[in-house]
Backbone as numpy.savetxt, mean C-alpha at the origin, in Angstrom:
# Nx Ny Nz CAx CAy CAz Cx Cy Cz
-7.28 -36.70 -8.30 -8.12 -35.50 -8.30 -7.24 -34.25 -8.30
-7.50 -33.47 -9.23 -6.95 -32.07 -9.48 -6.84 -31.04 -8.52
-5.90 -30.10 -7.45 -5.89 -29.72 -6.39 -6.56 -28.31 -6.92
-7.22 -27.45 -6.26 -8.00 -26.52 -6.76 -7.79 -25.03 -6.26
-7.37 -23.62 -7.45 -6.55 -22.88 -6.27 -7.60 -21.90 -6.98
-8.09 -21.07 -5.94 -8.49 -19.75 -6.32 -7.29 -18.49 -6.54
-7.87 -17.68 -7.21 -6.71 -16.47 -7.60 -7.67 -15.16 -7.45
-7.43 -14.54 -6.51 -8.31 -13.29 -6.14 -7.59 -11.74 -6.93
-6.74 -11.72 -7.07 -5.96 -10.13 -7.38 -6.18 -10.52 -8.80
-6.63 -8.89 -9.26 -7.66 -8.34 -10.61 -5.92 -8.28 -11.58
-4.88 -8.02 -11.30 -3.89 -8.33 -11.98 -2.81 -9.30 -12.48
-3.44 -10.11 -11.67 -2.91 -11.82 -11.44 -2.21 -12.09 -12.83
-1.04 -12.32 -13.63 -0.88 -12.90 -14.64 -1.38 -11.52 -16.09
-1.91 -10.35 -15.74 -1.84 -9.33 -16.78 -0.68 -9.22 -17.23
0.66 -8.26 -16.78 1.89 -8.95 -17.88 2.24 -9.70 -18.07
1.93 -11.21 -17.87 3.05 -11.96 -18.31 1.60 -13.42 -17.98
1.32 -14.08 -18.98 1.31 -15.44 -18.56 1.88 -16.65 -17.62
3.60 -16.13 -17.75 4.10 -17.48 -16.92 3.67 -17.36 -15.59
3.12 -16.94 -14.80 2.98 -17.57 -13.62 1.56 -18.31 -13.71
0.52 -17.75 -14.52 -0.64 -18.72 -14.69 -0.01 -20.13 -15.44
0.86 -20.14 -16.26 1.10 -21.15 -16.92 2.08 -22.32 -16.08
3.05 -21.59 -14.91 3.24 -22.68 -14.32 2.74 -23.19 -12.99
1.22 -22.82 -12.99 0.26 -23.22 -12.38 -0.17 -24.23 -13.07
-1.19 -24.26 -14.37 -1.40 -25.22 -15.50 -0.41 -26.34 -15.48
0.82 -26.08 -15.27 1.97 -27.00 -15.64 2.23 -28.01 -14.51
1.04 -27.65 -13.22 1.22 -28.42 -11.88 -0.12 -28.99 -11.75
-0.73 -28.79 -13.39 -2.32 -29.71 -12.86 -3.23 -28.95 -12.15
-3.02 -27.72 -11.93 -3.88 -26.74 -10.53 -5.39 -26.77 -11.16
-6.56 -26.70 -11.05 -7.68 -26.32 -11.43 -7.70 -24.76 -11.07
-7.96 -23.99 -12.03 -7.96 -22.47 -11.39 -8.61 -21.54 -11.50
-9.34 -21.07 -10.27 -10.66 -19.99 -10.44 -10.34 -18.82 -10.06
-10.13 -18.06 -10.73 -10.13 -16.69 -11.04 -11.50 -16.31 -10.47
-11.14 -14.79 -9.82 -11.86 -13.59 -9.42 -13.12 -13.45 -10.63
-13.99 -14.00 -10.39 -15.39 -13.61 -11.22 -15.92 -12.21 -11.42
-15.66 -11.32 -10.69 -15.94 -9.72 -10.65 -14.81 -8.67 -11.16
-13.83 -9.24 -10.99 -13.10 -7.92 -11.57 -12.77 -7.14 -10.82
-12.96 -7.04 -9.33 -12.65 -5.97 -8.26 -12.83 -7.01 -7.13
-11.90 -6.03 -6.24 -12.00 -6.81 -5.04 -13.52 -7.10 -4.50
-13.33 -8.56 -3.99 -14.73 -9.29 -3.39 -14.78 -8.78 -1.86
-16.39 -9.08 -1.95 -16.77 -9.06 -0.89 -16.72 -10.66 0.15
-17.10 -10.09 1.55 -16.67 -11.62 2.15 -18.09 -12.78 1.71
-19.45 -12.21 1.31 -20.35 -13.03 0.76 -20.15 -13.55 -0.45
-19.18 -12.72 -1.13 -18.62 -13.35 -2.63 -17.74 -14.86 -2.49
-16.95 -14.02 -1.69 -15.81 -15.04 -1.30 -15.87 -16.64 -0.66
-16.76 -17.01 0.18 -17.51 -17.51 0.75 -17.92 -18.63 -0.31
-18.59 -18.44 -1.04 -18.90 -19.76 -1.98 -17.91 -20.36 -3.14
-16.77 -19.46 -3.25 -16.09 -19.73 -3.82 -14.46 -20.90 -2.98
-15.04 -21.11 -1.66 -13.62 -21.47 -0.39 -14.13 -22.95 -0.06
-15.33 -23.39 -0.76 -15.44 -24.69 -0.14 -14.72 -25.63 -0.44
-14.01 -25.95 -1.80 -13.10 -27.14 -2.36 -11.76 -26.49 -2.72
-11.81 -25.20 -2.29 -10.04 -24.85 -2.94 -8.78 -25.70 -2.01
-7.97 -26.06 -2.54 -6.57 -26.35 -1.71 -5.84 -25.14 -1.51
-6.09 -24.33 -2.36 -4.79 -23.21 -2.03 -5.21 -21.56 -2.97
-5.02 -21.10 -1.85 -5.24 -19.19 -2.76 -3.83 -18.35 -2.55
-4.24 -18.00 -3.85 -3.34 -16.78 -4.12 -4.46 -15.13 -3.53
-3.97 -14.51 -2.96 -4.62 -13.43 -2.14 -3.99 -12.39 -2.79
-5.15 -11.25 -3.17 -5.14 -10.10 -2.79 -5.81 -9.26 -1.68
-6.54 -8.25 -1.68 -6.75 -7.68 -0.47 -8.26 -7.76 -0.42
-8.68 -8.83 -0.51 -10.05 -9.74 -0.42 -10.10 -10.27 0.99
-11.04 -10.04 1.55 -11.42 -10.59 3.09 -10.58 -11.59 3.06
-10.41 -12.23 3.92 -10.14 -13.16 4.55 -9.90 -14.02 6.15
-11.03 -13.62 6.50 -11.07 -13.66 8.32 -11.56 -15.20 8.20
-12.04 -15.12 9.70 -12.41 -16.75 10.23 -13.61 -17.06 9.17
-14.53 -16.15 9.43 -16.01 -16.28 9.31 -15.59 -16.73 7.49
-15.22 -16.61 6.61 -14.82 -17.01 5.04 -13.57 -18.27 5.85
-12.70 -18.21 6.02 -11.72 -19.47 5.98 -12.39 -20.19 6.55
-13.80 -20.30 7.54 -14.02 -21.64 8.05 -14.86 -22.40 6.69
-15.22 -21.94 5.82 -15.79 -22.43 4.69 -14.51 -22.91 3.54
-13.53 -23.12 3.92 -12.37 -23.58 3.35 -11.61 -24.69 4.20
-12.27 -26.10 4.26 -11.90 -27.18 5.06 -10.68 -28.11 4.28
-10.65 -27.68 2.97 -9.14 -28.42 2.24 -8.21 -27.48 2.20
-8.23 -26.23 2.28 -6.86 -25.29 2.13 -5.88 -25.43 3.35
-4.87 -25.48 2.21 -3.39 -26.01 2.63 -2.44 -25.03 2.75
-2.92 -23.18 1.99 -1.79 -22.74 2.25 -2.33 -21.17 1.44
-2.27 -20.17 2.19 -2.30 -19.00 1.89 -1.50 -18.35 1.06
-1.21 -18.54 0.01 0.04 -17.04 -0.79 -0.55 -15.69 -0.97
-0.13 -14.97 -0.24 -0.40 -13.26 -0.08 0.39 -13.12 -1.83
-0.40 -12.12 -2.14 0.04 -11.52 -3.74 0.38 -9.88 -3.18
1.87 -10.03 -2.63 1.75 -8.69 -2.16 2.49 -8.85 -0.23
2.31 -7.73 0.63 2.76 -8.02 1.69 2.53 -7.55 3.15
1.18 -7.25 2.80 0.13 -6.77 3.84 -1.19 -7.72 4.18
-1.12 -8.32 5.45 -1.76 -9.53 5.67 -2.81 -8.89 7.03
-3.39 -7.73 6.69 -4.50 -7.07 7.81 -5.64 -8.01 7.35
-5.55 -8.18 6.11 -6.98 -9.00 5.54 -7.38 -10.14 5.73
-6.45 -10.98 6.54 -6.33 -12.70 6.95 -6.38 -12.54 8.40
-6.98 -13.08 8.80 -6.82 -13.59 10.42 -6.00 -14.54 10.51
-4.50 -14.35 10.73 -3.45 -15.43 10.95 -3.68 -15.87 11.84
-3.87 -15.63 13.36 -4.01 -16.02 14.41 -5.63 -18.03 13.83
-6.09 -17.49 12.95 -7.23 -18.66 13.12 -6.48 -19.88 11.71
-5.55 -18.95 11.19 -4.69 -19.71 10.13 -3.62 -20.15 10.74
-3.44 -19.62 11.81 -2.16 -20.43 12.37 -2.93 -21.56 13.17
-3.59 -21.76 13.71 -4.67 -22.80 14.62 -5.20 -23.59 13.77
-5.62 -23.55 12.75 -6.13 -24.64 11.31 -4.60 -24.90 11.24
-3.31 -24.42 11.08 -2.02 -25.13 10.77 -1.81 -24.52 8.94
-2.24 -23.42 8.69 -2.31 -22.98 6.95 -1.40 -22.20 7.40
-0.06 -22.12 6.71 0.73 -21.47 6.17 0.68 -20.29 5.52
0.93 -18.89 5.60 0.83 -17.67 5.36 1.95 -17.12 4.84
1.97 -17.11 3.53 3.11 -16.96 2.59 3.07 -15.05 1.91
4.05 -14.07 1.50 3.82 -12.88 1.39 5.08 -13.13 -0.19
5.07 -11.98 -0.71 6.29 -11.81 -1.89 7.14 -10.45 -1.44
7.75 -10.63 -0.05 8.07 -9.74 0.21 9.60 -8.94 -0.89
9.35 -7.65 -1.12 10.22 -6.94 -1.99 10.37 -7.36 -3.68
8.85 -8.12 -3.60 8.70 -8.30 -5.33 8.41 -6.79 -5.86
7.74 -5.75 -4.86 7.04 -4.53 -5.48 7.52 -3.66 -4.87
8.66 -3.33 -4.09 9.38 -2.40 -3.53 9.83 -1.39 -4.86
10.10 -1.82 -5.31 10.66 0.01 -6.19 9.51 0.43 -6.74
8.57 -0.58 -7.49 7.24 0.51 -7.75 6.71 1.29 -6.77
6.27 0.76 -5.53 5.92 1.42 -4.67 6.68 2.72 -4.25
8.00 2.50 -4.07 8.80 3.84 -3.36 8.38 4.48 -4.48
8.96 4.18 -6.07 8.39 4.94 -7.18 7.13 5.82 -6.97
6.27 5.40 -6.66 4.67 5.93 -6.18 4.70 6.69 -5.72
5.38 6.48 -4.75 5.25 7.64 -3.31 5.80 8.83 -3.13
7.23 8.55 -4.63 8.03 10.25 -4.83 7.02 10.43 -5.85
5.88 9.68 -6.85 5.04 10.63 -8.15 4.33 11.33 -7.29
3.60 10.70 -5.93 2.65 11.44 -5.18 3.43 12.39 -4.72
4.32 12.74 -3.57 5.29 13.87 -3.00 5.23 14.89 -4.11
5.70 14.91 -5.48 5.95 15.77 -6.45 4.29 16.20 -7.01
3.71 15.28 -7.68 2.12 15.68 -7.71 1.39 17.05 -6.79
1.53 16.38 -5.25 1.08 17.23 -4.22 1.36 18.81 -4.23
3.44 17.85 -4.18 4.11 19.76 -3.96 3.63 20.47 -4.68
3.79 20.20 -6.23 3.44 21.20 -7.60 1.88 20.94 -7.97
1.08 20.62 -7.43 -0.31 20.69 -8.02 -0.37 20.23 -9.22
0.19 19.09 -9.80 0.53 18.41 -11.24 -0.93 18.38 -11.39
-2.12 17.60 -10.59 -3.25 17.51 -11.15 -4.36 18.42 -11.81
-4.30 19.58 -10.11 -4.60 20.82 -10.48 -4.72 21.85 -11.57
-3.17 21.49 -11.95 -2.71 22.29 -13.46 -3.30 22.01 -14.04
-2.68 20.73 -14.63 -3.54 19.74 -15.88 -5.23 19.98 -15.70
-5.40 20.31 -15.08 -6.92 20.61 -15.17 -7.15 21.52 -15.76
-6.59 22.88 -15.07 -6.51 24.09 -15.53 -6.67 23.96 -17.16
-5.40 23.82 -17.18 -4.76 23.62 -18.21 -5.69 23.06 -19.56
-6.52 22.22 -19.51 -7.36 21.30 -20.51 -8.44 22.54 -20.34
-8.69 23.16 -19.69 -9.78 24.45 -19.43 -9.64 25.88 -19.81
-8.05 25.60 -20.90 -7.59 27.00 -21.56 -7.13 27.89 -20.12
-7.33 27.40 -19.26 -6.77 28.62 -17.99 -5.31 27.99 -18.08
-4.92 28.95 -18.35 -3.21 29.05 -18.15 -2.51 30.04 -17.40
-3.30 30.30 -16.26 -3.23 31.26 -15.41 -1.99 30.49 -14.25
-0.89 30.95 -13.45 0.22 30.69 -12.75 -0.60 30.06 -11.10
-0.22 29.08 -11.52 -0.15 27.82 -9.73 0.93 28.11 -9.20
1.32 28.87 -8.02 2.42 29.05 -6.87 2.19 27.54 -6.54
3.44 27.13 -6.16 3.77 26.08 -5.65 4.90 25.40 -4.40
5.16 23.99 -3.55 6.11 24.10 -3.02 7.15 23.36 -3.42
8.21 23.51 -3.44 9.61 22.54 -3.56 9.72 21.40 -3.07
10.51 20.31 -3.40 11.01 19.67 -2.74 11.78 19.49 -2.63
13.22 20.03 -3.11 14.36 19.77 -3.25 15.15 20.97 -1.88
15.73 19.33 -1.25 16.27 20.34 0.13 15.71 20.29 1.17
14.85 19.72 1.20 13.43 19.74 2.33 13.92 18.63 3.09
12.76 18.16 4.23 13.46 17.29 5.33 12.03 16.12 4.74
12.56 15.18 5.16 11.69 13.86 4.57 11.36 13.20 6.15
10.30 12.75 6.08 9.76 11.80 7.20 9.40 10.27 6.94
10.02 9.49 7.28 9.46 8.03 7.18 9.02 7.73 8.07
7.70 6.63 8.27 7.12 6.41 9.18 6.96 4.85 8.72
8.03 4.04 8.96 8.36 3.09 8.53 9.77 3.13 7.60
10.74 2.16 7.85 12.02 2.30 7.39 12.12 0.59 7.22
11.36 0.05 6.39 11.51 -1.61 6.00 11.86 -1.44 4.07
11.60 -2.22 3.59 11.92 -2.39 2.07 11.66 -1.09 1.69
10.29 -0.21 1.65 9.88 0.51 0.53 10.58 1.86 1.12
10.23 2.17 2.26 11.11 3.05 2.93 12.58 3.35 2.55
13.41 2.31 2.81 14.27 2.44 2.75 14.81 2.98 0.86
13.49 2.34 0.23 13.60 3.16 -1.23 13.33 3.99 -1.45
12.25 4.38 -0.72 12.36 6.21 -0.60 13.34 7.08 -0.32
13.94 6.83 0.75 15.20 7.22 1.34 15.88 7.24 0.04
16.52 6.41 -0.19 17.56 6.22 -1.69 16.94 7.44 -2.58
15.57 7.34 -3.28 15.48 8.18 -4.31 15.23 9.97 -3.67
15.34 9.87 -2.26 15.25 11.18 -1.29 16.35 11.63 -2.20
17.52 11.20 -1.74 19.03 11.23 -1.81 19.05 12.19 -3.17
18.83 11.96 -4.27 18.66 12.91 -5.22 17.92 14.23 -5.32
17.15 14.87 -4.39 16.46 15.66 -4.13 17.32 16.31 -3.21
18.33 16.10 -2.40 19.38 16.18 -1.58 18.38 16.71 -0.27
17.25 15.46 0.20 16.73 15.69 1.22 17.07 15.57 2.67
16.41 16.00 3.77 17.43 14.97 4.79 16.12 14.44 5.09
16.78 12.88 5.91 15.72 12.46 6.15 15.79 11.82 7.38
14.19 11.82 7.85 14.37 11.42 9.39 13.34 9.78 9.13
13.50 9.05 9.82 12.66 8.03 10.14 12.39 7.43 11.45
10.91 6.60 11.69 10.71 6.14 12.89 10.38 4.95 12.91
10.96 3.67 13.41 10.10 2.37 13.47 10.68 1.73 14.63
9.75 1.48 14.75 9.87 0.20 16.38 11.03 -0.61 15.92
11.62 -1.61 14.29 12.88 -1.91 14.74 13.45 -1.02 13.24
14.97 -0.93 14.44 15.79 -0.11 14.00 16.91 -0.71 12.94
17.08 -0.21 11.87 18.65 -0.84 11.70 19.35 0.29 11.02
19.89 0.39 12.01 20.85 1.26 12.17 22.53 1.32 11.50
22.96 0.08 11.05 23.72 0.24 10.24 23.44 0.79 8.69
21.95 0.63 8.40 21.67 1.24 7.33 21.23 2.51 7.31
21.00 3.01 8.46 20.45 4.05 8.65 21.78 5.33 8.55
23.04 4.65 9.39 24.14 5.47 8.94 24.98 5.62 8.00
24.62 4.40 7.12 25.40 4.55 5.96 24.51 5.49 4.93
23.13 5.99 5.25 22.52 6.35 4.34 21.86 7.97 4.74
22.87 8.24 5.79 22.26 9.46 6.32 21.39 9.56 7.23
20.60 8.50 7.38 18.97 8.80 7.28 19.01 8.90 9.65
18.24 10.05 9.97 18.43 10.09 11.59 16.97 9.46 12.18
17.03 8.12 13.10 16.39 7.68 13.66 15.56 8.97 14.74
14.27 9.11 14.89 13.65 10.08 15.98 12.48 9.66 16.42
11.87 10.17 17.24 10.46 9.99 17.81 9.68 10.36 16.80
8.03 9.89 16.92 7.40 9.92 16.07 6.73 11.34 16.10
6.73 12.10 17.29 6.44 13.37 17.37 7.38 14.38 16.78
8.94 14.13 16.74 9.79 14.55 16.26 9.91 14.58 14.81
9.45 13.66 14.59 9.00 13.72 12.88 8.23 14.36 12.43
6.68 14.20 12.81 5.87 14.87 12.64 5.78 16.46 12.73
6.81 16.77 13.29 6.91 18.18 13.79 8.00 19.05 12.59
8.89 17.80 12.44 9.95 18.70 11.94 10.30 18.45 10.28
9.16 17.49 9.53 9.22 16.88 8.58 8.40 17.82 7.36
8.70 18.15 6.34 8.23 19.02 5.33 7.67 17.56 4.45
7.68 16.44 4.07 7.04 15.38 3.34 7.03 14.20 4.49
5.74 13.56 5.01 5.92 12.55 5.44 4.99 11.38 4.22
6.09 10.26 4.61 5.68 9.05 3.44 5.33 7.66 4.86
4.41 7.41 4.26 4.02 6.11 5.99 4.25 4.95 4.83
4.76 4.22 5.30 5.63 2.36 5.05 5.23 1.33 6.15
4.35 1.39 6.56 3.86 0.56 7.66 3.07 -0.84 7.55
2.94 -1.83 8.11 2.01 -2.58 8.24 1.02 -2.12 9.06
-0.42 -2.70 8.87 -1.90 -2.16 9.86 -1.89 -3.18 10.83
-1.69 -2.70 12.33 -2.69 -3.59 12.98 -2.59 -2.81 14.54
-2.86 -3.57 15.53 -3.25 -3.00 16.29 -2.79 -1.69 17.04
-1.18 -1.84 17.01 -0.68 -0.97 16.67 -0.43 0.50 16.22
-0.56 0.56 14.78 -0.75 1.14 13.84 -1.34 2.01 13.12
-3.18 1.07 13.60 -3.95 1.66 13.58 -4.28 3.43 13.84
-4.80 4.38 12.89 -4.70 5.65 12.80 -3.57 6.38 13.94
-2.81 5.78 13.39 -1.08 6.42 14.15 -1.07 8.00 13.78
-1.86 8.16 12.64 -2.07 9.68 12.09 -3.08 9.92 12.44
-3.86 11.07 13.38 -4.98 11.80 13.86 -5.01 12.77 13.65
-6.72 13.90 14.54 -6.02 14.85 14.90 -4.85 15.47 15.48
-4.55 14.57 16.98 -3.41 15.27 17.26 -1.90 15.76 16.66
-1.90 14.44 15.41 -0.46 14.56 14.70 -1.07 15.63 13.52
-1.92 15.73 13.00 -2.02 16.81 12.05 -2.05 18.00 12.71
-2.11 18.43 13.88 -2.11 19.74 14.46 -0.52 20.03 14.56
-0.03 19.03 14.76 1.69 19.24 14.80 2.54 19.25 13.78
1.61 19.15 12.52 2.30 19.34 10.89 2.64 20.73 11.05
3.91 20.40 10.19 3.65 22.34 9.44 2.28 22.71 8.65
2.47 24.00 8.06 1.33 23.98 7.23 1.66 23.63 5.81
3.00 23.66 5.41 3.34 23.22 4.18 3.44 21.43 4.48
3.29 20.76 5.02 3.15 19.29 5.02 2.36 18.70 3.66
3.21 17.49 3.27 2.99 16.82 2.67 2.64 15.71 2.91
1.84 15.20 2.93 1.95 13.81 3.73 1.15 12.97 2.44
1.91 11.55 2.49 1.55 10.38 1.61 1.33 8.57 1.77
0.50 8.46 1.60 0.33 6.87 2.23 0.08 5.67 0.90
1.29 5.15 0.48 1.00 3.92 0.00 0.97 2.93 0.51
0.94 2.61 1.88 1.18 1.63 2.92 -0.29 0.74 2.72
-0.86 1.23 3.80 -2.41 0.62 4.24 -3.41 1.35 4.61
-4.88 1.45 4.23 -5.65 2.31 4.57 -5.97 1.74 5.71
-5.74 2.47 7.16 -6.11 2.73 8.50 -5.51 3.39 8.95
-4.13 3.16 8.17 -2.73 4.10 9.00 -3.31 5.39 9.29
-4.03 5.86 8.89 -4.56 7.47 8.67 -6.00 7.24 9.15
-6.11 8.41 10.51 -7.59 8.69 10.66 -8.33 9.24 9.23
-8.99 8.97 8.87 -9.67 9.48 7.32 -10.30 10.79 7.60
-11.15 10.83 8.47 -11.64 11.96 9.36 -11.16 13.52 9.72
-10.15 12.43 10.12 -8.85 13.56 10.81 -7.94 14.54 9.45
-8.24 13.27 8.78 -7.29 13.65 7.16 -8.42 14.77 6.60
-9.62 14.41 6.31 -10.63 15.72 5.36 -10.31 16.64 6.13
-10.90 16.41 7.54 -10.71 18.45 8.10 -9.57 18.33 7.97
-8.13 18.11 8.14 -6.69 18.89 7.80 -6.54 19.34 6.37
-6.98 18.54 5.40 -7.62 19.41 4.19 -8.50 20.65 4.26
-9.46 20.06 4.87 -10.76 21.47 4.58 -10.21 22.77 4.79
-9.36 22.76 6.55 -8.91 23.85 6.63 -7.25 23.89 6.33
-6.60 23.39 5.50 -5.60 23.78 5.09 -4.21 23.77 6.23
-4.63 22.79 7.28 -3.77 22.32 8.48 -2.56 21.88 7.87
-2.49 21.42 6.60 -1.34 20.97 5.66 -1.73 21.12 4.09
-0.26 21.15 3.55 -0.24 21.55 2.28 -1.05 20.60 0.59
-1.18 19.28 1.88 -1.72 18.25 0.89 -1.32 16.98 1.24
-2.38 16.14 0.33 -2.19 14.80 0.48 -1.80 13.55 -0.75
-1.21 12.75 -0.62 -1.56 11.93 -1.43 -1.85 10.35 -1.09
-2.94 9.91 -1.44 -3.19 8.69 -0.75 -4.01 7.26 -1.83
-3.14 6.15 -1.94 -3.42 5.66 -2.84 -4.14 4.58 -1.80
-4.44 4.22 -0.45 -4.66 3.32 0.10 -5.73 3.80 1.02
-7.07 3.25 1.08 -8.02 3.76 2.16 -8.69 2.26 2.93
-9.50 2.95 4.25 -9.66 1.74 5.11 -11.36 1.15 4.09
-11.80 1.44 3.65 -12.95 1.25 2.07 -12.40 1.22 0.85
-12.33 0.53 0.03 -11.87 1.01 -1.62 -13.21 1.09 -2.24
-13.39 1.26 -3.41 -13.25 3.31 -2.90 -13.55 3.75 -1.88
-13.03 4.74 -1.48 -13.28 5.56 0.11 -15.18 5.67 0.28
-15.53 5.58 1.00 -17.09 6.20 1.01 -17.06 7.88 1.18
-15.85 8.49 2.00 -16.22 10.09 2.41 -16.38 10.89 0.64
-17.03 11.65 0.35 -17.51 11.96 -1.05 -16.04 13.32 -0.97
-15.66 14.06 -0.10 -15.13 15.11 0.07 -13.65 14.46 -0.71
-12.94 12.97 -0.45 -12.03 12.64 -1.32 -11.86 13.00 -2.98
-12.82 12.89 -3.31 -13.47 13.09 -4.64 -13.51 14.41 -5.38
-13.33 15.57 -4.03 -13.91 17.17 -4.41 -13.04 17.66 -4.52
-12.05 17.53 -2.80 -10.96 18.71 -2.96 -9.73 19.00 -3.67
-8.88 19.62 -3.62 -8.33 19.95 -4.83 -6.57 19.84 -4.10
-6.67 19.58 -2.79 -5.02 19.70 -2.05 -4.85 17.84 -2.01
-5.25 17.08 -2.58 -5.41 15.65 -2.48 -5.41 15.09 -3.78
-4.67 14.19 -4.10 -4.10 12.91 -5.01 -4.98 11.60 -4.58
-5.31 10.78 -4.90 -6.11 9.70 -4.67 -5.60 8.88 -6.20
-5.64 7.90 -5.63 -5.11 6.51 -5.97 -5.98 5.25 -5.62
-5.98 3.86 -6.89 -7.11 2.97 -6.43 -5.94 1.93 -5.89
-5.44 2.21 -5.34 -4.57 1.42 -4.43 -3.42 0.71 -5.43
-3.00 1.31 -6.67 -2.03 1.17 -7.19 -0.73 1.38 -7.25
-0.30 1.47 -6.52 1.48 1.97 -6.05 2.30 0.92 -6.81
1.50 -0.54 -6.38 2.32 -1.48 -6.76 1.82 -2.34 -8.38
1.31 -1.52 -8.79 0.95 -1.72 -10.50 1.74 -1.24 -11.34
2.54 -2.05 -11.62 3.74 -1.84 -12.87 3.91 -3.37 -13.19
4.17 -3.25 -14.78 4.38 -4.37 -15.05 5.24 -5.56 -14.90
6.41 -4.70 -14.39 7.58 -5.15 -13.82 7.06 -5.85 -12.74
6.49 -5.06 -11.60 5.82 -5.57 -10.17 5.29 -6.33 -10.44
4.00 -6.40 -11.09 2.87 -7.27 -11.70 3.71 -8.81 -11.60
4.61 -9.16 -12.43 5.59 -9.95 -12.97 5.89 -10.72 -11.74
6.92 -9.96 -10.90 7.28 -10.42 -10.13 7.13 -10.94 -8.77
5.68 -10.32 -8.45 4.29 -11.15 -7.56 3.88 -12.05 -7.76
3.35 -12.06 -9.74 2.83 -13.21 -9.58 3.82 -14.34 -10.00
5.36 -14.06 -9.89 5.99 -15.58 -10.02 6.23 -15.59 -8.43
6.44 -14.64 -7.98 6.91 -15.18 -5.86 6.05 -15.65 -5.48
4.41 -15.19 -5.83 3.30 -15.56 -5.28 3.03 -17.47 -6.17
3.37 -17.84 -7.23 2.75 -19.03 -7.49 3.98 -19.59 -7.12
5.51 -19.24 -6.76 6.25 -20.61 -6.50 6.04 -20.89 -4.70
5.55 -19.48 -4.08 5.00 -19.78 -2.46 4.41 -20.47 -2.80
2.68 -20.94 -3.37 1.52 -22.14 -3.27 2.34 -23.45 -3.65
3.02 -23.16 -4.90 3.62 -24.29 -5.43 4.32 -25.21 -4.23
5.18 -24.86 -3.21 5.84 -24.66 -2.76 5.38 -25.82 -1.43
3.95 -25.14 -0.87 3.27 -25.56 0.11 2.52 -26.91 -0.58
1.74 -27.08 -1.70 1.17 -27.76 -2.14 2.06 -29.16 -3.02
């Protein structure tokens, strides 16, 4: 009998066939995402009763859906943010929780300096203008020279940092672990997270979500921005009170946002949609074809791997 793998991420195998093909090449039976966008957990649910093994994107995945999956043998994350799985009930079933960690690290850092630059210069703004015959002058802010904030210093971070380096930024970062030999070979000054927030002209968040984590950005840290703040999240939507984020927009508490990741896709607040100091993103940081590529071969030799 043919082992049976669902494939949830809407990009699964778009550049490149070989990783669907050396799925095929292992006998897999394979059901693809029927919708085209991320599922819901009632979607998901009828699709978990006979699979052996999923490839994950950022599709539910708690108890209440995995207990309707009594043959799966093994989780492969497409990607490296696992808020969407209840490990704790995957580690107790004995399923293996597999990630592609640093398959999508340079797209992402990539992302996060288009957003920083977008924000500073109103790239969208213009272009609007601009298609509207107004060719009237957008004042704008710099970035070159400015102080950088990481709020997270793991893979993508640490690529930010690197492409900082050409902007001849300085940069500060904060994470619970430190490594510090890279941190001095690269300039970059370990500080408190208030210290950042305070003294940082672009902050970029690199974080995992969880309990932790959770809206680490509020009111209180947006009151301690400058007013030229930049702030950008390709990480995870929670990192950021959402709330907290519109009014620091509305009233101009900071210079702008860019945010390709929300705790809803699409966001429900309608005000994302309106204002004009904000970049929004459908959670693509890590959509390049290159990335694409190299997920989905880390992600099918993890199942392969387990199965």
């Amino acid at each position: 009998m043919n082992r049976k793998v669902l494939i949830t991420p809407r990009s699964f195998g778009k550049s490149s066939s070989e990783p669907l093909d050396r799925l095929k090449d292992q006998g897999y039976e394979i059901v693809m995402n029927p919708y085209g966008r991320i599922m819901s957990k009632s979607e998901m649910i009828p699709l978990m009763h006979d699979i052996d093994g999923i490839i994950l994107g950022v599709d539910p995945l708690d108890k209440e859906v995995l207990q309707h999956a009594p043959n799966l043998k093994v989780i492969s994350k497409y990607g490296v943010g696992t808020d969407n799985i209840d490990l704790d009930y995957a580690r107790e079933r004995g399923i293996p929780v597999t990630v592609t960690a640093g398959a999508n690290k340079e797209a992402v850092a990539d992302y996060a300096m288009a957003l920083m630059l977008g924000v500073a210069r109103r790239v969208p703004m213009i272009d609007k203008a601009c298609k509207k015959s107004n060719w009237g002058k957008t004042t704008t802010i710099d970035m070159w020279g400015k102080t950088l904030g990481l709020i997270g210093l793991g893979h993508i971070g640490k690529g930010v940092a690197i492409r900082a380096n050409g902007f001849h930024m300085k940069v500060l970062a904060y994470d619970a672990i430190k490594d510090e030999a890279y941190a001095k070979q690269h300039q970059i000054q370990y500080v408190s997270l208030e210290t950042l927030i305070r003294e940082s002209d672009f902050i970029s968040m690199h974080l995992p979500l969880n309990e932790n984590t959770r809206h680490i950005i509020s009111y209180p840290q947006f009151e301690m921005m400058k007013k030229t703040a930049v702030l950008v999240n390709t990480a995870r939507g929670g990192l950021i009170d959402e709330e907290a984020l519109v009014h620091a927009l509305q009233e101009n508490k900071i210079w702008g946002a860019g945010i390709d990741v929300f705790e809803q896709e699409p966001p429900s607040h309608k005000l994302f949609f309106e204002l004009d100091n904000i970049i929004i993103g459908s959670h693509c940081a890590a959509s390049t074809y290159e990335a694409i590529h190299e997920m989905g071969m880390m992600a099918t030799a993890n199942l392969i791997h387990y199965l």
